[in-house]
C-alpha positions, 0 to 999 in steps of 0.5 A: 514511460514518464512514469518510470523515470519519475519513479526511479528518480524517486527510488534513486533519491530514497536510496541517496536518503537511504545511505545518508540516514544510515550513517546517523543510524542507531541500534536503538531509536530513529533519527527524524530522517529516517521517520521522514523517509519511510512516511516519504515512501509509505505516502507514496507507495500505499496507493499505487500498485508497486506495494508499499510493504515491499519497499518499506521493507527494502527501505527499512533495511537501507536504513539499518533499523531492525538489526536486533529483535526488538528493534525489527519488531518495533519497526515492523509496528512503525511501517503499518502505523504511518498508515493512518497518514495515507487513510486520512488521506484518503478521508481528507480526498473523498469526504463525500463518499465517505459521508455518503456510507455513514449516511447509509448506515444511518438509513439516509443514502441507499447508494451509500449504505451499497458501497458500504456494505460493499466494501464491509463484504470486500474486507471480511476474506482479508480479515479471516484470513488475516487473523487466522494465518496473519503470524504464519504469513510474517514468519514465512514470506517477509524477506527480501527474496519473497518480496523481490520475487512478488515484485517481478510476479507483480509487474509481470501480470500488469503487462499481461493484463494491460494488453487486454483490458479496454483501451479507454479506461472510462468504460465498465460499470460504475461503482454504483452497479457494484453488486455484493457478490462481485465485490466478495470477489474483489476481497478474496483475490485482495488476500493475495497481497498478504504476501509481501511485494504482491501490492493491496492496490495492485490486485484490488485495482485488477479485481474490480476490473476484473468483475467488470469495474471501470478502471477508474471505478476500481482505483477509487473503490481500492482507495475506499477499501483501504480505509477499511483494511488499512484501518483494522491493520493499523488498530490491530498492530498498535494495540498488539505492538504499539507500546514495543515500538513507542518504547523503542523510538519514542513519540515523535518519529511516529508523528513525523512519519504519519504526517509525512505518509498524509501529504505524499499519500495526498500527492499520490492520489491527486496523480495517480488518478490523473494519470489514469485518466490519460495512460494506462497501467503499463507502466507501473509493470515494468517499474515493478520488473525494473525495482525487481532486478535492482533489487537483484542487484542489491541483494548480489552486492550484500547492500540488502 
């Protein structure tokens, strides 16, 4: 349960952030603590399966940012654009598996050029789908109540399926005996995440386990997978919102924000697989119940 209090000493510590920032908020522009807490909070949540979109958007809205059009547009732009700091992240931790794929694609590793494709495999549903129903998805579930709702959903199936996974997380196949079928798997049940809340890590993680990954196998190739889906996310938005959001909070929130989303992400990682190694993923299910029904409350008292 060590992670629960760590976790909501965090929570409880974004939400003191949270109410300070408000007071320097503006309806235009944002305040340099702003931009340090949603990089804050987008490093740490981007890897671990609470789901780092809900809490940017609970987060966003403590914060007061968005409260006309333009400025929900621009700040919608801002979360996913921090995102290259926990992908290079995720580069700055896993050079050589990395360097592994480019070799492969250069007909030089063929256990790179798997993983690669691979991973190519796993991200083509999220990008079909996403492109297809991407604008429909945003209009209809990015609220507070869909999110607050995936949360519980969320935490809920964790507890359902910690009780029968393997108790000792090193077994499973390798990510090596990944096979491309078994991975086109793990990229359709990652389209269940495009609803806000649900967490790209959470059920990447579950999936790989789920076709038989190793608990470990599935984190590190959730992490790989990120850098493919979080990448195209990121380059998508930019071009499509970037010069509304650099319009409406300038040049350097951004840069905060992204170097900021780096060093949590990096922190989150380097603990997340360590904690791994020792418990299980128990815990974060009943973090999501636990945010879920303060999230409740929150919402009852008209401060979300």
């Amino acid at each position: 349960m060590g992670l629960v209090r760590t976790t909501g000493l965090v929570t409880g510590c974004v939400v003191l952030c949270c109410t300070t920032a408000l007071g320097a908020a503006e309806t235009q522009g944002m305040t340099y603590l702003q931009a340090v807490v949603l990089g804050v909070v987008e490093g740490l949540t981007e890897y671990l399966p609470v789901s780092s979109t809900g809490h940017l958007y609970l987060v966003s809205r403590l914060l007061g940012l968005g409260a006309t059009p333009e400025g929900r547009v621009a700040t919608d732009a801002y979360v996913i654009a921090i995102q290259i700091g926990a992908i290079l992240a995720v580069l700055w931790l896993y050079p050589g598996r990395v360097a592994s794929m480019v070799r492969g694609f250069l007909g030089r590793d063929r256990q790179g050029l798997g993983l690669a494709l691979n991973t190519l495999g796993a991200f083509l549903p999220a990008a079909i789908i996403g492109l297809a129903f991407g604008d429909l998805i945003k209009e209809r579930l990015f609220g507070i109540c869909p999110v607050t709702l995936a949360w519980l959903a969320g935490g809920m199936a964790i507890l359902l399926v910690a009780r029968k996974m393997h108790r000792h997380p090193g077994h499973g196949m390798e990510l090596r005996e990944l096979t491309l079928g078994a991975a086109l798997v793990i990229g359709l049940i990652q389209c269940i995440a495009m609803w806000p809340g649900v967490s790209r890590s959470l059920v990447t993680i579950l999936g790989g386990v789920l076709v038989g990954l190793s608990v470990q196998a599935a984190v590190e190739f959730s992490f790989i997978l990120g850098l493919v889906t979080l990448g195209a996310a990121t380059c998508y938005e930019i071009v499509r919102e970037g010069p509304a959001m650099l319009l409406q909070f300038g040049l350097l929130p951004p840069a905060i924000g992204i170097l900021t989303a780096f060093l949590s992400a990096v922190a989150a990682v380097k603990w997340m697989v360590a904690y791994l190694h020792r418990h299980g993923l128990e815990a974060f299910g009943y973090y999501r119940i636990g945010l879920a029904f303060i999230t409740m409350a929150l919402m009852l008292f008209g401060v979300a």
